[in-house]
C-alpha positions in Angstrom: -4.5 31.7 145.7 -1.1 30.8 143.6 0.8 33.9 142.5 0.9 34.0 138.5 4.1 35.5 137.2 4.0 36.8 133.9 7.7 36.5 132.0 7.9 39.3 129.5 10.4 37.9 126.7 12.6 41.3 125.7 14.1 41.1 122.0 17.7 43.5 121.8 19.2 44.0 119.2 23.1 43.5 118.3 25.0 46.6 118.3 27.7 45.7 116.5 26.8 44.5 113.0 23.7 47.4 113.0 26.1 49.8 113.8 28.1 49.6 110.5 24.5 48.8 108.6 23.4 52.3 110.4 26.7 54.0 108.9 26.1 52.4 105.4 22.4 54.3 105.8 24.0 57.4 106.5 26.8 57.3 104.0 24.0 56.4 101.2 21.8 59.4 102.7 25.2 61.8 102.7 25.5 61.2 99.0 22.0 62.1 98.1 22.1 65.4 100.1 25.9 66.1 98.2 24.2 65.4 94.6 21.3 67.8 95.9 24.4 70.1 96.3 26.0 70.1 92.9 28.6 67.9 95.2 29.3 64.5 92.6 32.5 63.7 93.1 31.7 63.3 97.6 28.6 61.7 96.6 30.9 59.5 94.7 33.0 58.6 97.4 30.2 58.1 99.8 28.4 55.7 97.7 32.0 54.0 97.8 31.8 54.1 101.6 28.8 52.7 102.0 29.8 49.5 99.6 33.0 49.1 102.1 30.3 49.5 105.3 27.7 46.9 104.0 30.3 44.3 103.2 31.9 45.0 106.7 28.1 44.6 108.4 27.3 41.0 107.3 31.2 39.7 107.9 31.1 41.3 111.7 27.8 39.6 112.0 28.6 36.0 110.8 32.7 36.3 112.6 30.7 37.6 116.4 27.9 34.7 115.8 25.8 37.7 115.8 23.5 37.3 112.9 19.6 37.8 113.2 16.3 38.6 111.5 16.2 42.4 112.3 19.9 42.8 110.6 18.9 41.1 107.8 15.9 43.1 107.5 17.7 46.4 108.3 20.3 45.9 106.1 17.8 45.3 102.8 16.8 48.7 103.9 19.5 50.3 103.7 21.2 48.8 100.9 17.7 50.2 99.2 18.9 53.7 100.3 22.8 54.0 99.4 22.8 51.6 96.8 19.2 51.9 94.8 18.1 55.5 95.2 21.2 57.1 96.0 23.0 56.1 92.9 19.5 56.9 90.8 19.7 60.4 92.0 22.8 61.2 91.6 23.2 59.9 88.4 19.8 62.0 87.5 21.2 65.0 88.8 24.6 65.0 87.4 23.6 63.6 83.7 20.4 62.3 83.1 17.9 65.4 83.9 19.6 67.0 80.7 17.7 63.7 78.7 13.9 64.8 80.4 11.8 61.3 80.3 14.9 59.4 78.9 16.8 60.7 82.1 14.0 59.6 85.0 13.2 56.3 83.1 17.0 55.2 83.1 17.2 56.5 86.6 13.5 54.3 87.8 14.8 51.6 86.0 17.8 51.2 87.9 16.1 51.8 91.2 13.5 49.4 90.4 16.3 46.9 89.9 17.7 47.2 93.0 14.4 46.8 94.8 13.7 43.9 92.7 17.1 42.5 93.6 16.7 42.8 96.9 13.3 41.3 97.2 14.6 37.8 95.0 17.9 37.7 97.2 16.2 37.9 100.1 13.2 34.8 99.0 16.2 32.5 97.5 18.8 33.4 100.1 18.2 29.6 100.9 18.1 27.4 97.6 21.0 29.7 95.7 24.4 28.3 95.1 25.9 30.9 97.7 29.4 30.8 95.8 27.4 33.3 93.0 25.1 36.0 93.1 21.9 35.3 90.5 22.1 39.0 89.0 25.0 41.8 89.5 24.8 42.6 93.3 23.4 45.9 94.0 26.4 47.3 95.7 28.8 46.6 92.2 25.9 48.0 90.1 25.9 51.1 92.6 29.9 51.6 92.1 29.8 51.0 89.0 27.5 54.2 88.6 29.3 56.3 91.4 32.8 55.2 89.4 31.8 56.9 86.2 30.6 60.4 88.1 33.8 59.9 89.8 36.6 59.4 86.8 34.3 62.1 84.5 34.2 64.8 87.3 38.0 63.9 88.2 38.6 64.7 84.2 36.8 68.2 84.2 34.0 66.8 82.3 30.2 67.3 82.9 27.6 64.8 83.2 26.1 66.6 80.3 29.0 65.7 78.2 28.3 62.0 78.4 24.5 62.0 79.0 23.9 59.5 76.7 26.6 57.3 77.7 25.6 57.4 81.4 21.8 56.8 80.1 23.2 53.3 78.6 25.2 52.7 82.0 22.1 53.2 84.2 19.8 50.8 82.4 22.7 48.0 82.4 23.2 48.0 85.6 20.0 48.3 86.5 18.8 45.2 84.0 22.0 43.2 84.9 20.7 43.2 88.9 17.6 41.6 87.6 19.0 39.2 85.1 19.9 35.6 85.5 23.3 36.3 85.1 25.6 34.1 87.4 28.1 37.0 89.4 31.2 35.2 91.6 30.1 36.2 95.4 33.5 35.3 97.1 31.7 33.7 99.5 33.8 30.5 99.5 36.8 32.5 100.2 37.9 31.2 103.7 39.6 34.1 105.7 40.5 32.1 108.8 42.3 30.0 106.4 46.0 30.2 106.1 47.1 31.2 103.1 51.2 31.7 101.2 53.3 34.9 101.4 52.7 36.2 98.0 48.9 36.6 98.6 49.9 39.4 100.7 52.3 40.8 98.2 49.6 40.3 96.1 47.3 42.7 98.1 49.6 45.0 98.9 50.1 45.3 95.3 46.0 45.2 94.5 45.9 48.5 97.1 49.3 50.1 95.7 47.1 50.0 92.0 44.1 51.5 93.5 45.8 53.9 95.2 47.9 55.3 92.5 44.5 56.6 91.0 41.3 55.3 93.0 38.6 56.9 90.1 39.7 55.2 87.3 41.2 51.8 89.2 37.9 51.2 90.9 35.8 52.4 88.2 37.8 49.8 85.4 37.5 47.0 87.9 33.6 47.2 89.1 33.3 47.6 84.8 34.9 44.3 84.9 33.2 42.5 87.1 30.0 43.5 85.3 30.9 42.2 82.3 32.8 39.2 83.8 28.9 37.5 84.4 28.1 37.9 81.1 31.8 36.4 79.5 30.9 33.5 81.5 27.5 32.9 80.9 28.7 33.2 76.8 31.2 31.0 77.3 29.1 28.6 79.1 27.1 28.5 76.4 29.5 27.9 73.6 30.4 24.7 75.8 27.5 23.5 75.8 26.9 23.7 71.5 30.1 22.2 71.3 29.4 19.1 74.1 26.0 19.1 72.3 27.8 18.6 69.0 30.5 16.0 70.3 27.4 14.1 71.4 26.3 12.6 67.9 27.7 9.6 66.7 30.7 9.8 64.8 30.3 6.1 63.7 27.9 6.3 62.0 27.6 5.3 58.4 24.7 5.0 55.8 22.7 2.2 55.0 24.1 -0.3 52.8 21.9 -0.2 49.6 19.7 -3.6 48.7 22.1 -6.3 46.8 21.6 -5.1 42.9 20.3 -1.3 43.6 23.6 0.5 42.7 24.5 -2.4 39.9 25.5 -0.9 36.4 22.6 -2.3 34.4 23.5 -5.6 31.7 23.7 -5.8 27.8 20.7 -7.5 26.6 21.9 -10.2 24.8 20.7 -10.6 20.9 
């Protein structure tokens, strides 16, 4: 009687890449217990972390040929955590609970972007033009939100003193991840590609900025980049009236008029 051998197929996981997606969860999850804590300004910074973490995971992943289906999956998760309902939270908790329904709608709003953002990258990660996100990615929209708690708190203001402006904030970020808003990626940025001298003055300069006062720098530039979709797309559209305009014929001319029609009328002869 033959011997059947039964292969079981194991399926590991990489280490590497879920490692940093595991200390993006945690940073997310830190923040949310610091806003529980009256802490804003660390849940700030965590929320800050966590941006630096995810955009670490997926680089690690693609530079190690380490990629996979759980990753992908994992990561969604957690960039549902630190970047969806950790920023909702502690934006609710520092400002918006002050506003009652106004507050938890502007909050849900924004969380339900995220998810929603999430759930479209992942179904068109396959037919999108990967040089631009379609919609504000979730981690700008999430420092754009912990940016504000950051550069108020750093100026000895409240959330309660700009409420209503942090109301406003949360439901454009929160529409602007759901929006059809073309967002540069950076994706087509080559980094094994060789580049001249004075890009890295350049960046030493970009982090000698930052540094000299990280709230407001980071806070001003994440505001940039959200409006920066929407410059474009108006711009874009202005081209497109004008090219539409251009496209008539500018040789044109009217219709001569029948031999006689524009003729000054004759005496009538006695």
């Amino acid at each position: 009687m033959p011997l059947i051998s039964l292969e079981k197929r194991r399926r590991g996981i990489y280490i590497l890449p879920n490692l940093f997606t595991t200390a993006a969860l945690f940073a997310g999850f830190y923040a949310i217990v610091q806003a529980m804590n009256d802490r804003f300004e660390y849940a700030a910074v965590a929320i800050f972390v966590a941006m630096v973490l995810d955009g670490l995971d997926g680089r690690v992943a693609r530079l190690t040929h380490t990629q996979s289906e759980f990753g992908a999956e994992y990561d969604s998760l957690s960039d549902m955590v630190s970047f969806g309902a950790a920023p909702a939270l502690v934006m609710y908790e520092w400002a918006l609970q002050d506003l009652g329904k106004i507050g938890w709608v502007a909050a849900f709003i924004y969380c339900a972007g995220t998810a929603l953002r999430l759930a479209r990258f992942n179904t068109n990660i396959d037919i999108v033009d990967k040089r631009f996100f379609q919609g504000l990615p979730s981690p700008a929209a999430a420092a754009l939100i912990a940016g504000m708690v950051w550069v108020v708190n750093d100026n000895d203001m409240t959330g309660g003193d700009v409420r209503w402006i942090a109301a406003v904030l949360t439901i454009f970020a929160g529409l602007s991840m759901v929006s059809n808003v073309l967002f540069w990626s950076g994706k087509d940025i080559n980094l094994r590609k060789s580049v001249p001298f004075i890009m890295i003055i350049a960046l030493v300069l970009v982090f000698a900025v930052i540094s000299s006062y990280p709230p407001g720098v980071l806070f001003a530039l994440f505001l940039a980049y959200a409006c920066s979709g929407y410059i474009v797309w108006g711009w874009r559209r202005l081209q497109r009236r004008r090219k539409s305009g251009e496209r008539k014929p500018m040789d044109e001319t009217p219709q001569a008029a029948p031999s006689g029609a524009n003729d000054e009328p004759s005496a009538k002869s006695d």
